[in-house]
DRENDOVO-906132 format. One record per residue: residue in one letter; x, y, z of N, C-alpha, C, O in turn; residue number from 1. Coordinates in pm, whole numbers, plus 50000, padded with zeros to 5 digits. Layout:
<sites>
SITE  lumdren    n.X    n.Y    n.Z   ca.X   ca.Y   ca.Z    c.X    c.Y    c.Z    o.X    o.Y    o.Z  baza
SITE        a      X      Y      Z      X      Y      Z      X      Y      Z      X      Y      Z   NUM
...
</sites>
This chain:
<sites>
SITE  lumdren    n.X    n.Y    n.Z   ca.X   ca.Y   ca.Z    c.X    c.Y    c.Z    o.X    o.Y    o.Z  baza
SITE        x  48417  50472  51240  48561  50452  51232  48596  50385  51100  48533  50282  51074     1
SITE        x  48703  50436  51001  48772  50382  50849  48857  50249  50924  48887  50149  50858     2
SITE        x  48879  50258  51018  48993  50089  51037  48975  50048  51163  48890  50104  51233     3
SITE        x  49038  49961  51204  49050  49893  51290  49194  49813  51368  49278  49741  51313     4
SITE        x  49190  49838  51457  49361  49781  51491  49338  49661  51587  49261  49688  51679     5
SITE        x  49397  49515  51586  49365  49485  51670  49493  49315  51680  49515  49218  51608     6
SITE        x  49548  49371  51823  49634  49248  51852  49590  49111  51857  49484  49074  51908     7
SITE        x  49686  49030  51798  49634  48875  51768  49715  48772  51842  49838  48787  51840     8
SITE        x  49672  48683  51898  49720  48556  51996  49861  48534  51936  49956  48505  52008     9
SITE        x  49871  48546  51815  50009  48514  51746  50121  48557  51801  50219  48499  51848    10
SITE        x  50078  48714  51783  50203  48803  51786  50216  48891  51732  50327  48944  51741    11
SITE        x  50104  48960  51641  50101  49007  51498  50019  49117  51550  49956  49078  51648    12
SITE        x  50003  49213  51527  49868  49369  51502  49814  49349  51345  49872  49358  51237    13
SITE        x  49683  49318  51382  49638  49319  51222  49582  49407  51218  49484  49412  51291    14
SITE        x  49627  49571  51097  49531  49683  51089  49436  49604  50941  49467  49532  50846    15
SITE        x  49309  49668  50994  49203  49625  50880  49123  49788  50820  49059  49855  50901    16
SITE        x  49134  49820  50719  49021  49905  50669  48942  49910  50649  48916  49860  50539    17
SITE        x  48833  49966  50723  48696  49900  50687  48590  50039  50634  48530  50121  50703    18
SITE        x  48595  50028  50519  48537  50158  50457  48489  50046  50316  48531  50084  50207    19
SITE        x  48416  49932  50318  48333  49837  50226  48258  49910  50128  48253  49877  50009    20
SITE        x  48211  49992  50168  48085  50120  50122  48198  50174  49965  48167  50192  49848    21
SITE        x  48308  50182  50026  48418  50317  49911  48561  50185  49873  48678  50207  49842    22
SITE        x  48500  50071  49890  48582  49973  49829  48711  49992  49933  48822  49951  49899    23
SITE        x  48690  50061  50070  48854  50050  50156  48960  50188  50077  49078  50219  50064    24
SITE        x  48868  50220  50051  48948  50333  49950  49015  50456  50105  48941  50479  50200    25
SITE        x  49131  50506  50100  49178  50558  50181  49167  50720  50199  49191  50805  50113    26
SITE        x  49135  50734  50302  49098  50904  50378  49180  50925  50486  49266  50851  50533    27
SITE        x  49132  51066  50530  49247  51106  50645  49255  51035  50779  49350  51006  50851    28
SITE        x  49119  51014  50788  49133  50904  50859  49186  50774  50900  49221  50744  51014    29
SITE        x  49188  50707  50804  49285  50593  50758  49420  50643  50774  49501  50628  50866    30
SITE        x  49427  50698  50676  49611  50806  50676  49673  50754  50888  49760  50674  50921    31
SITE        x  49605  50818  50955  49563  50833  51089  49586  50709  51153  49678  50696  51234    32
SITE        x  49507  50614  51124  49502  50471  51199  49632  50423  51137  49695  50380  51233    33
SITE        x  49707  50407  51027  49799  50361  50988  49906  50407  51063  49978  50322  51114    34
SITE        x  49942  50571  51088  50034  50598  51169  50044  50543  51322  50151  50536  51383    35
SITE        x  49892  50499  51385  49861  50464  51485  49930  50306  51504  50003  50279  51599    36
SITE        x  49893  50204  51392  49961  50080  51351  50103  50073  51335  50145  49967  51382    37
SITE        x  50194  50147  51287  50285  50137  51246  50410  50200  51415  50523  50169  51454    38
SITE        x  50320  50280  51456  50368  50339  51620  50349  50250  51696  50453  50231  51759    39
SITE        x  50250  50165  51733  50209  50082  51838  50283  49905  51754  50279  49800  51818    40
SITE        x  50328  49913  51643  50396  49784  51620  50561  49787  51667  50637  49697  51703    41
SITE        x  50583  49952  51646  50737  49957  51627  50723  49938  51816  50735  49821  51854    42
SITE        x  50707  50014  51895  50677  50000  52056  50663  49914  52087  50715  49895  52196    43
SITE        x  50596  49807  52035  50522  49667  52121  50589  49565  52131  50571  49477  52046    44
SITE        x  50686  49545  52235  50753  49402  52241  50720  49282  52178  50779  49221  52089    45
SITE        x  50578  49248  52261  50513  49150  52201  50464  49119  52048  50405  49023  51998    46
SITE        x  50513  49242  51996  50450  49254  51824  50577  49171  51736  50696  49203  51735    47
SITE        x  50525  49077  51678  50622  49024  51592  50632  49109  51447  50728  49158  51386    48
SITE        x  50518  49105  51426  50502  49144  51326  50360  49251  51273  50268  49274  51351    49
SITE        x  50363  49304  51140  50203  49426  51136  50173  49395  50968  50242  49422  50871    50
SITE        x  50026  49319  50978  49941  49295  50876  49833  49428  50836  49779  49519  50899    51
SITE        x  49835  49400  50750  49738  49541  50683  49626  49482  50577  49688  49424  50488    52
SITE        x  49484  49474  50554  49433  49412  50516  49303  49543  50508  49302  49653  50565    53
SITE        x  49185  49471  50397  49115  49536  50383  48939  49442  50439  48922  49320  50431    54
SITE        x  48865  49514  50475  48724  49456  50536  48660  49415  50405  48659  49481  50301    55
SITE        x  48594  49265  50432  48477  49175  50305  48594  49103  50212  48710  49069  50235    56
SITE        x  48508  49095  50094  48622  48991  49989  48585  49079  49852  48543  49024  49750    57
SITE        x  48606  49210  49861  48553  49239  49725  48750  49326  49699  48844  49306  49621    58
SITE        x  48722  49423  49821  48858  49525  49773  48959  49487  49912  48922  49461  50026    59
SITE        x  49097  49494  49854  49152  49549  49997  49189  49674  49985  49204  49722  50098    60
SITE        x  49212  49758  49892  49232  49864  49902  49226  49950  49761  49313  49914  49681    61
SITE        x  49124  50079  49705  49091  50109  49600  49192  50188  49591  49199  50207  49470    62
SITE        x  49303  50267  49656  49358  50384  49636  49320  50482  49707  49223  50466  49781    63
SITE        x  49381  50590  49703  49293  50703  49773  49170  50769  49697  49153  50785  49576    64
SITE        x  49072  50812  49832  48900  50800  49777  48929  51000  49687  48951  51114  49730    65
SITE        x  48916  50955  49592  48888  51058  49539  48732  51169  49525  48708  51265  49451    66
SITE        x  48651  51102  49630  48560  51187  49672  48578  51268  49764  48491  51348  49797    67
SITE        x  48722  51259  49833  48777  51331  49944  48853  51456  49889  48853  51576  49916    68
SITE        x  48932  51358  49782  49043  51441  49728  49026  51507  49588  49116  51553  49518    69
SITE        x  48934  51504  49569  48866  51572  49455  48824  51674  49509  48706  51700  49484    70
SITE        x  48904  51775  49607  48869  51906  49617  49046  51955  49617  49045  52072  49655    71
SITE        x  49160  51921  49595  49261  51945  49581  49277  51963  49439  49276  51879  49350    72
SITE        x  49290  52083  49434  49292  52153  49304  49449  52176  49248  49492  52133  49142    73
SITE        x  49512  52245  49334  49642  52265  49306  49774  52191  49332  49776  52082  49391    74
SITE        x  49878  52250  49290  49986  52131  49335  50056  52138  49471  50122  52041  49508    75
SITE        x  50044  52247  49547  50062  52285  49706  49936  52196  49772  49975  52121  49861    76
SITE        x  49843  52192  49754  49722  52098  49801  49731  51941  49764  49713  51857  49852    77
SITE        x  49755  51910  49653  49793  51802  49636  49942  51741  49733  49957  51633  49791    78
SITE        x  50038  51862  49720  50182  51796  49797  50150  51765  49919  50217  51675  49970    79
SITE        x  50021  51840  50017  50019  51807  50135  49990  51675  50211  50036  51622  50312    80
SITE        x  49876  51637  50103  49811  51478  50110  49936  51406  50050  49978  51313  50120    81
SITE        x  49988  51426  49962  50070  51321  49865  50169  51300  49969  50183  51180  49988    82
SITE        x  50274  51401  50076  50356  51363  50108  50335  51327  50243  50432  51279  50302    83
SITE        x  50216  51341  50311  50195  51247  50401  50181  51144  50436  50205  51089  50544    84
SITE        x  50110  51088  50276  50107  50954  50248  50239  50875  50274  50267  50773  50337    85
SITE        x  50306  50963  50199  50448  50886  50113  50532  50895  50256  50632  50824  50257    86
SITE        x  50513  50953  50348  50580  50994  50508  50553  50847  50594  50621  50789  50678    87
SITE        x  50420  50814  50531  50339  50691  50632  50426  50567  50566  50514  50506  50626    88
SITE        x  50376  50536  50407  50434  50402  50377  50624  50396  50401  50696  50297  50390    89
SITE        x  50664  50535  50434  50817  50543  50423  50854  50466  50566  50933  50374  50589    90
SITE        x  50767  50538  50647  50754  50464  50798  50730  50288  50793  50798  50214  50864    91
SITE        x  50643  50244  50716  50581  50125  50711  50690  50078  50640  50727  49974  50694    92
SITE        x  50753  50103  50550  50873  49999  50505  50990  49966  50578  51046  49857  50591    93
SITE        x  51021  50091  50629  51167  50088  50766  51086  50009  50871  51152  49923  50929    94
SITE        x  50965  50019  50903  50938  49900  51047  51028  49824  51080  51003  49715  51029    95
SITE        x  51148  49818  51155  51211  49696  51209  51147  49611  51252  51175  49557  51359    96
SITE        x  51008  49564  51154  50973  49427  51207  50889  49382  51055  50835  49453  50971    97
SITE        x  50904  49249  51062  50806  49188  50879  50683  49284  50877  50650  49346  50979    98
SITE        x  50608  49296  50742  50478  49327  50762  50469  49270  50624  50554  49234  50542    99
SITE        x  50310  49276  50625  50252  49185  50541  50134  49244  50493  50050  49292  50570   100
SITE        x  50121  49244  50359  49983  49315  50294  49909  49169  50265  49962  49086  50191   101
SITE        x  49812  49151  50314  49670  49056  50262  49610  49123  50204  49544  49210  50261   102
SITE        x  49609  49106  50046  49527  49140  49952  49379  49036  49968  49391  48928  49911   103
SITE        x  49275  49055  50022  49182  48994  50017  49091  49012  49887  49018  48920  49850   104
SITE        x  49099  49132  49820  49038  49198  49722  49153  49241  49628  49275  49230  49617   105
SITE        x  49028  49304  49555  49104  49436  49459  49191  49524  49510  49146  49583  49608   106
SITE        x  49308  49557  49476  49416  49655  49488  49440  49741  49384  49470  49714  49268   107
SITE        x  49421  49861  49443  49391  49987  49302  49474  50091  49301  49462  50173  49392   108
SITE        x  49570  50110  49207  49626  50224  49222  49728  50239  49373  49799  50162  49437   109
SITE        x  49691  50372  49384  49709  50380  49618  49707  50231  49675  49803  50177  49729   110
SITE        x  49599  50181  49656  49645  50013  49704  49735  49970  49665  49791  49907  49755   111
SITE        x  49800  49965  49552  49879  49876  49497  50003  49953  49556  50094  49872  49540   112
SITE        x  50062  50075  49620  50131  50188  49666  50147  50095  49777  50244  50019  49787   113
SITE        x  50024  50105  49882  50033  50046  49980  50085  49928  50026  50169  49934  50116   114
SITE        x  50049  49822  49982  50103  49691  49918  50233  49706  49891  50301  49632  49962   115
SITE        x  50296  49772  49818  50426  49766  49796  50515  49820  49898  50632  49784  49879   116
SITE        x  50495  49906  50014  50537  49905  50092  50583  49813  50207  50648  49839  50308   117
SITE        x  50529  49695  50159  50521  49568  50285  50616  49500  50226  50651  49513  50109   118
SITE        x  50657  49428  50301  50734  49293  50290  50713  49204  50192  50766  49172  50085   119
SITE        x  50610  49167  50267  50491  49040  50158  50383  49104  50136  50322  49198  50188   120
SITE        x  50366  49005  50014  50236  49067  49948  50165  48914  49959  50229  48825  49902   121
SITE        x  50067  48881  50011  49956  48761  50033  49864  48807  49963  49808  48911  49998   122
SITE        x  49821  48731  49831  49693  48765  49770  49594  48658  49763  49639  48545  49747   123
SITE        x  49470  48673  49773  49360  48554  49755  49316  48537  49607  49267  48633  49549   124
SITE        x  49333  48410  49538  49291  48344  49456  49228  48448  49325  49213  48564  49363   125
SITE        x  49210  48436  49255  49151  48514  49168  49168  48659  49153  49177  48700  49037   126
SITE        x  49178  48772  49278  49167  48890  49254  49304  48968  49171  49418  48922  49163   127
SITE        x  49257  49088  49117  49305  49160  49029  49383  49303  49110  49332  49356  49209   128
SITE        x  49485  49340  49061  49545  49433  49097  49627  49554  48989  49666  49495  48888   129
SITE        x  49650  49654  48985  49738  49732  48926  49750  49873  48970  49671  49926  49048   130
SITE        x  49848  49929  48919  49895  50040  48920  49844  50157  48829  49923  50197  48743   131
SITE        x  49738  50207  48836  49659  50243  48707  49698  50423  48718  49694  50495  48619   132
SITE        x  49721  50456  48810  49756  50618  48784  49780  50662  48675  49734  50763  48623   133
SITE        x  49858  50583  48631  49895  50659  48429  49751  50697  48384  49738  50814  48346   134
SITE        x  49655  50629  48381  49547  50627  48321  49453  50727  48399  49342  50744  48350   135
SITE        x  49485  50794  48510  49427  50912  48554  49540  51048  48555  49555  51141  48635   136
SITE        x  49597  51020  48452  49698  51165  48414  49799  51220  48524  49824  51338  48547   137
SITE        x  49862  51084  48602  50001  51139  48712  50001  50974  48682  49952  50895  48602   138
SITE        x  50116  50974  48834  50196  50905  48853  50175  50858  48949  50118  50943  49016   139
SITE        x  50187  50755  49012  50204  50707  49169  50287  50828  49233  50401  50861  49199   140
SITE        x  50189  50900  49354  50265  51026  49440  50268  50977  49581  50266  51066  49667   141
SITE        x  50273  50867  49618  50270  50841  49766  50420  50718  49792  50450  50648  49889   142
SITE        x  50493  50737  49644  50604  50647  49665  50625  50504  49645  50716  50435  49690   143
SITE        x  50549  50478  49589  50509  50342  49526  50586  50308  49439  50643  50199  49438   144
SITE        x  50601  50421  49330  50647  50378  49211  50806  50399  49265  50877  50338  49185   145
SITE        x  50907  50475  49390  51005  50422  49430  51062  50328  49419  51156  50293  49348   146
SITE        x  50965  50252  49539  50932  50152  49631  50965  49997  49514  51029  49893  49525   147
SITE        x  50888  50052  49419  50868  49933  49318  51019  49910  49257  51082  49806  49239   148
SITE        x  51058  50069  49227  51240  50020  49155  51324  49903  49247  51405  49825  49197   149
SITE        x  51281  49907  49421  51424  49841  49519  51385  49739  49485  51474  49655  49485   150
SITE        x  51245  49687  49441  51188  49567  49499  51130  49459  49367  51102  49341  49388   151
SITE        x  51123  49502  49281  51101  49452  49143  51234  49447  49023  51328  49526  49040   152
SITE        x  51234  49373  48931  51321  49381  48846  51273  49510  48776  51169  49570  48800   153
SITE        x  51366  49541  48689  51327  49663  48579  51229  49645  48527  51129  49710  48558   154
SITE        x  51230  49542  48422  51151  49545  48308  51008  49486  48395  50905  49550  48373   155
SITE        x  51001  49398  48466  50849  49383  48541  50807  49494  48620  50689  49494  48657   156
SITE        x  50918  49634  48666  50853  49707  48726  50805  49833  48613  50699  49890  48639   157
SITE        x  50861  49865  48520  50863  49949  48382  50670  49922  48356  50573  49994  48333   158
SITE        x  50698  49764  48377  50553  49704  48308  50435  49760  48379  50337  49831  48355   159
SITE        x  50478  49709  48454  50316  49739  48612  50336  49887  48600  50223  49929  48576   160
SITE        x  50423  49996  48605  50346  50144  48618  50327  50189  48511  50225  50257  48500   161
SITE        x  50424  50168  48379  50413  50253  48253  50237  50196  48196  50130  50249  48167   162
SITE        x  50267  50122  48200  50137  50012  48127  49963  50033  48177  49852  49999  48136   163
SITE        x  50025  50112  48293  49923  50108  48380  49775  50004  48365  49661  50040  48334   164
SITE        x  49820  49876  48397  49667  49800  48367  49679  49719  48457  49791  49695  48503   165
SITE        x  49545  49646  48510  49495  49549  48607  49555  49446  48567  49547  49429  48445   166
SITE        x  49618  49364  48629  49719  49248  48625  49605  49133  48733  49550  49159  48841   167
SITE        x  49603  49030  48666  49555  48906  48765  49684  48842  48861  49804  48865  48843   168
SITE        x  49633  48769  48953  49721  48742  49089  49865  48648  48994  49985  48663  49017   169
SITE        x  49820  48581  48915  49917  48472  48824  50039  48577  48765  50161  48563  48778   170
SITE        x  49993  48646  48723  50092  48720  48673  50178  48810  48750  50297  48831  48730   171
SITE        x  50107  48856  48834  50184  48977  48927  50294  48861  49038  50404  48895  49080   172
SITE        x  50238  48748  49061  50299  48648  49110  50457  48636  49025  50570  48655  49069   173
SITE        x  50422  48608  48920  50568  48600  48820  50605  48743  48806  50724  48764  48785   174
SITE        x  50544  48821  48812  50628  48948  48794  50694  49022  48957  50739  49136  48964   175
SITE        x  50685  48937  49064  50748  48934  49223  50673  49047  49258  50731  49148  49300   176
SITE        x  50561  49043  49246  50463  49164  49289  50441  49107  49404  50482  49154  49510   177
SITE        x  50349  48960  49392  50307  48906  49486  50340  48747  49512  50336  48657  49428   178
SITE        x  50368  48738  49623  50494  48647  49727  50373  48509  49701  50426  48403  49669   179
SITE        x  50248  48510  49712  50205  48371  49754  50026  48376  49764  49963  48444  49845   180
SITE        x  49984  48311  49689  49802  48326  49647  49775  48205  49736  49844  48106  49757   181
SITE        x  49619  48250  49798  49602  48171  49897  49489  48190  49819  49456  48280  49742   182
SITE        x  49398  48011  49879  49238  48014  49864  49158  47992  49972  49037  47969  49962   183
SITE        x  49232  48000  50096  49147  47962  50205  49066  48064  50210  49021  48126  50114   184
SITE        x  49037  48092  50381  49026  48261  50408  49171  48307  50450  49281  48252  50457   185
SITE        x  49118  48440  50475  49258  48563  50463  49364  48547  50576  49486  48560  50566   186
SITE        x  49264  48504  50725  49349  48550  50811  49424  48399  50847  49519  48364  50917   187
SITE        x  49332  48336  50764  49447  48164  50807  49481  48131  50727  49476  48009  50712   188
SITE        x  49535  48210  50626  49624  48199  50487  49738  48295  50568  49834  48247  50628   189
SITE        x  49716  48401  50561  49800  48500  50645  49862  48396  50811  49977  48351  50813   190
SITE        x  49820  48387  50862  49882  48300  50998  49970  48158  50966  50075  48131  51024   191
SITE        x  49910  48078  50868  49979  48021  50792  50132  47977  50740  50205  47878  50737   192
SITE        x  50129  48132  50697  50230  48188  50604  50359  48233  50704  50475  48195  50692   193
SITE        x  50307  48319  50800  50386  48324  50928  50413  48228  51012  50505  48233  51094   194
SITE        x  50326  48124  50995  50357  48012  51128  50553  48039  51151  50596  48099  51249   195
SITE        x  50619  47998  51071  50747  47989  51101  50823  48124  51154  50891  48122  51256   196
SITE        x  50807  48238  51077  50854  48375  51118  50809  48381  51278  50880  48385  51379   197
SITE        x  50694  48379  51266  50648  48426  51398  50731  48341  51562  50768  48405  51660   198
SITE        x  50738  48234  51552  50819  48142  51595  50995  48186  51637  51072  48118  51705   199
SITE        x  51018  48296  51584  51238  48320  51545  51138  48431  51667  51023  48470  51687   200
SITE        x  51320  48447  51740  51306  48549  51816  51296  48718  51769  51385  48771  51702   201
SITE        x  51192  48779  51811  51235  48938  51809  51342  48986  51778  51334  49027  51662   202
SITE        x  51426  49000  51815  51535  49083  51824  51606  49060  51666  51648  49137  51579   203
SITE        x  51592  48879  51682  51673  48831  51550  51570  48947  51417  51601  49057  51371   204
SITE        x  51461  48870  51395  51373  48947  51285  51389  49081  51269  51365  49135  51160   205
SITE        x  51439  49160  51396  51486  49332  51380  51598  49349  51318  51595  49426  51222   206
SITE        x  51708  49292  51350  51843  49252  51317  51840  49260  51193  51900  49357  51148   207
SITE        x  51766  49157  51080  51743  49122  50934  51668  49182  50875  51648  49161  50755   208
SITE        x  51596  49293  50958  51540  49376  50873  51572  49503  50868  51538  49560  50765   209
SITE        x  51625  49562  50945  51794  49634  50936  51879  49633  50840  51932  49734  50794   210
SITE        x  51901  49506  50798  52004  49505  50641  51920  49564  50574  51951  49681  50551   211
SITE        x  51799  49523  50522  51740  49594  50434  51747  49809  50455  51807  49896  50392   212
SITE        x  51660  49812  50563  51647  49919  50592  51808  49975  50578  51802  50043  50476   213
SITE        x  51897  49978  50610  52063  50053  50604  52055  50069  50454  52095  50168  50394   214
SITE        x  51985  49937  50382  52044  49921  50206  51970  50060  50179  52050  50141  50130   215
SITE        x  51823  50119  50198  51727  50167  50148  51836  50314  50201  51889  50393  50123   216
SITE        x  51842  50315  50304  51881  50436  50377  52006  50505  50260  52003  50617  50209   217
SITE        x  52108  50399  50239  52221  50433  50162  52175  50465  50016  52266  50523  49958   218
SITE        x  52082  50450  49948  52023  50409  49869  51942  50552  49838  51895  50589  49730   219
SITE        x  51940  50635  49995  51890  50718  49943  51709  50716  49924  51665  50808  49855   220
SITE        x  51641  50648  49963  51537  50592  49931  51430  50750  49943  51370  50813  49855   221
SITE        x  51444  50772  50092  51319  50890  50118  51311  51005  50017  51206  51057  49976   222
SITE        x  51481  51051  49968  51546  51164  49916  51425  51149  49751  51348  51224  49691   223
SITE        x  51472  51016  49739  51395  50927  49573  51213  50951  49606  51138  51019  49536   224
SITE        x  51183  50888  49709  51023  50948  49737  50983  51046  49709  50894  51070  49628   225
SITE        x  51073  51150  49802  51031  51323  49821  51044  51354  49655  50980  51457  49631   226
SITE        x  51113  51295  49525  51127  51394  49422  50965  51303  49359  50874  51383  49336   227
SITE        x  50941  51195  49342  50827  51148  49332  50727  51179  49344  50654  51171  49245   228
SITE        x  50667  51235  49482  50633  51327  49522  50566  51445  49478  50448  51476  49470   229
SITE        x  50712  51523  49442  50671  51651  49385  50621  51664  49237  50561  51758  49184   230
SITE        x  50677  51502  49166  50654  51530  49068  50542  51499  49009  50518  51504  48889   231
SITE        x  50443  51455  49129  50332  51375  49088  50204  51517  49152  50086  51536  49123   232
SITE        x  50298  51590  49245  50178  51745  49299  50169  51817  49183  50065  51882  49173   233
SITE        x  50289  51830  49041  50282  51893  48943  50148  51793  48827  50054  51856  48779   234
SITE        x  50158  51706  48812  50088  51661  48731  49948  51659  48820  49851  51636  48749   235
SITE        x  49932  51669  48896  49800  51699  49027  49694  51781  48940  49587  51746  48891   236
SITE        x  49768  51906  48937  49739  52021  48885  49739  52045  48762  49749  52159  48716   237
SITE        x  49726  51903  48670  49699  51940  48527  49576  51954  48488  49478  51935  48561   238
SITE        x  49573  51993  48355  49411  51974  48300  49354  51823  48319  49252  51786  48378   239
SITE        x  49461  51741  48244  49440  51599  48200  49371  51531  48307  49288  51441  48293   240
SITE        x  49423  51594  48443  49407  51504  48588  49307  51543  48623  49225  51466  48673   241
SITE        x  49278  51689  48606  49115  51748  48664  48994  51687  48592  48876  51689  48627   242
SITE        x  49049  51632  48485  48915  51599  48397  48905  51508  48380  48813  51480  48303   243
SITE        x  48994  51388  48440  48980  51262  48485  48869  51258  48612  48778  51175  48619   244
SITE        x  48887  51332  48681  48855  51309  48843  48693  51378  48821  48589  51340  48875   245
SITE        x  48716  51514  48703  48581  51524  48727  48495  51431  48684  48383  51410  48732   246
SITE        x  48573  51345  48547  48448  51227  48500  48389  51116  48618  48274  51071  48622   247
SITE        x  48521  51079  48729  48505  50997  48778  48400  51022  48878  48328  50924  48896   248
SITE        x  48362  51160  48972  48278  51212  49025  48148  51172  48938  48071  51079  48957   249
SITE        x  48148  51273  48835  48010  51266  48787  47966  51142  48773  47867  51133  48846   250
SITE        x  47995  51001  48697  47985  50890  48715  47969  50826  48804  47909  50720  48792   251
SITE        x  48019  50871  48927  47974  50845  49066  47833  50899  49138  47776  50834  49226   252
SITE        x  47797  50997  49101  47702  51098  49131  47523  51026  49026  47403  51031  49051   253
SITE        x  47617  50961  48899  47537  50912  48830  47471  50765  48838  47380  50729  48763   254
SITE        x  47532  50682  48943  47480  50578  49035  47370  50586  49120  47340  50489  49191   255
</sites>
């Protein structure tokens, strides 16, 4: 099994990825358990809230595993994965309830997608994150780079995708990437952080996260995904991108 779902004394569903081996890097599988998380949080009375986190202290999430998806050649093959993705985190941001990314690790690319879909972003001490797609010849296609316009200023969000480079926790902190660096461990940095949320009634926390969600809705948000999207299945299918992915294979193969 790629994850794990599992209700906490709190109040909370913490999904965990546990694919350590591929750095948490995301497959269809995963794809799968997330829809499973995001269904069983929106249903669950008792759910205050849905954490997303990655297994060990190295990655929480590499992006999607391009040993999977390094057989999507074209841009109809690429749109199918890309907009399922972008279907899941679209789901995960409307949640009428908080959620919370624990960056325990590295956040890559697709991670950093993922991550931005949440509420909060909780990162541990030291680790590194970015948006590096530029540097594999597309764009963020799972809605990230949306996601990033509602939720970042311009010029700090311009920075993190055009720039495409690994940013340390200090900086992405000042650039409102990420809400709050912890050095404990993850899940009592994360519980922590909620002590107070978790505490307000249900209904209220749905209520307030509703404003948001109506803003996104008016806003047009999914309409902004879906062209994202497509425009990232076209660059899928470039040379530039195939010969990124094939280096990254062979280099892999060469371990």
């Amino acid at each position: 099994m790629s994850f794990s779902i599992e209700k906490r004394d709190m109040g909370y569903l913490l999904f965990t990825i546990t694919r350590v081996e591929k750095r948490n890097a995301i497959n269809y599988e995963v794809m799968n358990g997330l829809t499973e998380a995001i269904s069983l949080a929106a249903n669950d009375s008792n759910i205050k809230a849905l954490v997303i986190t990655g297994e060990g202290d190295q990655a929480f999430c590499s992006g999607g595993d391009l040993s999977v998806f390094h057989q999507l050649k074209t841009k109809e093959e690429a749109y199918d994965m890309l907009s399922k993705m972008s279907q899941i985190l679209y789901s995960l941001m409307t949640l009428a309830k908080p959620t919370i990314a624990l960056l325990n690790g590295t956040a890559i690319g697709g991670g950093c997608e993922l991550a931005s879909a949440c509420d909060y972003r909780l990162a541990r001490e030291g680790i590194r994150a970015g948006f590096v797609q530029g540097k594999q010849a597309i764009t963020t296609g799972w809605g990230g780079g949306t996601i990033i316009t509602e939720k970042l200023s311009t010029a700090h969000g311009m920075k993190l995708l055009m720039e495409a480079e690994i940013q340390n926790a200090e900086y992405l902190k000042e650039a409102g990437f990420i809400d709050y660096i912890y050095s404990n461990t993850h899940i009592t940095a994360c519980e922590t952080f909620m002590g107070k949320l978790l505490s307000v009634d249900l209904k209220v926390l749905e209520a307030y996260k509703m404003m948001w969600i109506v803003k996104w809705e008016e806003n047009k948000l999914r309409e902004r995904i879906e062209k994202e999207v497509r425009n990232c299945s076209v660059l899928w299918e470039s040379e530039p991108h195939h010969k990124y992915v094939q280096n990254f294979i062979s280099k892999k193969m060469q371990k």
